[in-house]
C-alpha positions as CSV (number, residue, x, y, z in Angstrom):
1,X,30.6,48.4,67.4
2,X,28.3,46.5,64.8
3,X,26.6,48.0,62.9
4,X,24.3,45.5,61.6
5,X,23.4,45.2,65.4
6,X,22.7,48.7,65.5
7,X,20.7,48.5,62.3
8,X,19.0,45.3,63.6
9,X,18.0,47.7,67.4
10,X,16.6,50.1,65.4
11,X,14.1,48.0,63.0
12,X,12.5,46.2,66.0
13,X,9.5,47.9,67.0
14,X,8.8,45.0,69.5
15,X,11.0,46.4,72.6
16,X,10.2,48.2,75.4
17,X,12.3,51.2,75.7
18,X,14.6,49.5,78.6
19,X,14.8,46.5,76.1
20,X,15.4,48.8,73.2
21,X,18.4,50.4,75.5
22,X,20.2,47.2,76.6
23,X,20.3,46.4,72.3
24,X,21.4,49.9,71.5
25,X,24.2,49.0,74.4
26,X,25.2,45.3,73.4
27,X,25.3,46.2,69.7
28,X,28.0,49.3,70.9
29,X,30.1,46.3,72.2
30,X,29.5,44.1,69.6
31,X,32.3,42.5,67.0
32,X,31.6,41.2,63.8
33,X,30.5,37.8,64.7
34,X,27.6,39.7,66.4
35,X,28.9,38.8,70.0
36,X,29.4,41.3,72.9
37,X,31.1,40.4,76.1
38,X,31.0,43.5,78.4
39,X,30.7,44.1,81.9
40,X,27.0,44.7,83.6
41,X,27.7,48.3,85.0
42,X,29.8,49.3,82.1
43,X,26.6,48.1,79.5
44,X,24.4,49.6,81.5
45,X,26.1,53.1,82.0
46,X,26.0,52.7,78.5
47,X,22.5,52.3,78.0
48,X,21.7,55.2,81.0
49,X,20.5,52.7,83.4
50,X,21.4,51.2,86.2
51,X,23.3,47.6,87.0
52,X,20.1,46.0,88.3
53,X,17.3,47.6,85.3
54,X,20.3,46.3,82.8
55,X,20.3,42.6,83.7
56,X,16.3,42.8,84.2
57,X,16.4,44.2,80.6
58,X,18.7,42.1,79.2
59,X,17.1,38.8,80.6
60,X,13.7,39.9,79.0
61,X,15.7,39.9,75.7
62,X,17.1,36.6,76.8
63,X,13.8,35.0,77.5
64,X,12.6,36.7,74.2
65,X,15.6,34.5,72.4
66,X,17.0,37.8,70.9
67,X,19.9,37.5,72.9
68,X,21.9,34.0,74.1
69,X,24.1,33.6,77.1
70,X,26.8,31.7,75.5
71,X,29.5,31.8,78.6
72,X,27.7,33.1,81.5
73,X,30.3,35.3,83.9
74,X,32.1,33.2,86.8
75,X,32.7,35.6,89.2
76,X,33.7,39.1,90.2
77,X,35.5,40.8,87.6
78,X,33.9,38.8,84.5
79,X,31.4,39.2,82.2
80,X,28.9,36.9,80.4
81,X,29.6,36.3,76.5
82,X,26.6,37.3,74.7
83,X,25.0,36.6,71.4
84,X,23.1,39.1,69.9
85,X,20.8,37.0,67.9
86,X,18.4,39.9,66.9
87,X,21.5,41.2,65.5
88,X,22.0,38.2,63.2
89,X,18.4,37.5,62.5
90,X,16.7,41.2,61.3
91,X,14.9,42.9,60.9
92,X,17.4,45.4,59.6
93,X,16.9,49.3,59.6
94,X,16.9,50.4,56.0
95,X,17.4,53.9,56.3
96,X,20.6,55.7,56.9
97,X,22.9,55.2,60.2
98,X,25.2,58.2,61.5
């Protein structure tokens, strides 16, 4: 978990709330280096929706450019490395993070 990518879901007022759900998600799996890697039904159990909402959300945030496909998954059993770009970027939440 990252917390700068949590701190960097919660600033953006921009997303819409599947959006803001897939960030809250990735940033769970991300490591320090602000990447994520996990699989599409685990992130999106995650982020209380289902398999096919998740990869509609996440490819908004794709086109948006707040999130990269840097190795997209080859098959069954594989997931996409992602990088959370919003993460790295800001706007960071300034407040306090439990």
């Amino acid at each position: 978990m990252s917390r700068q990518a949590i701190a960097a879901a919660l600033a953006r007022g921009d997303l819409t709330a599947g959006e803001r759900l897939v960030a809250f998600s990735l940033a769970s799996f991300a490591d320090r280096e602000q990447r994520a890697w996990p699989g599409a039904s685990a992130a999106g159990a995650r982020a209380a929706l289902g398999r096919s909402r998740y990869l509609e959300a996440r490819e908004q945030l794709v086109h948006r450019g707040l999130v990269v496909v840097e190795h997209a998954a080859t098959g069954r059993g594989r997931s996409s490395t992602l990088g959370l770009r919003f993460a790295s970027a800001g706007p960071w939440w300034e407040g306090e993070i439990n």
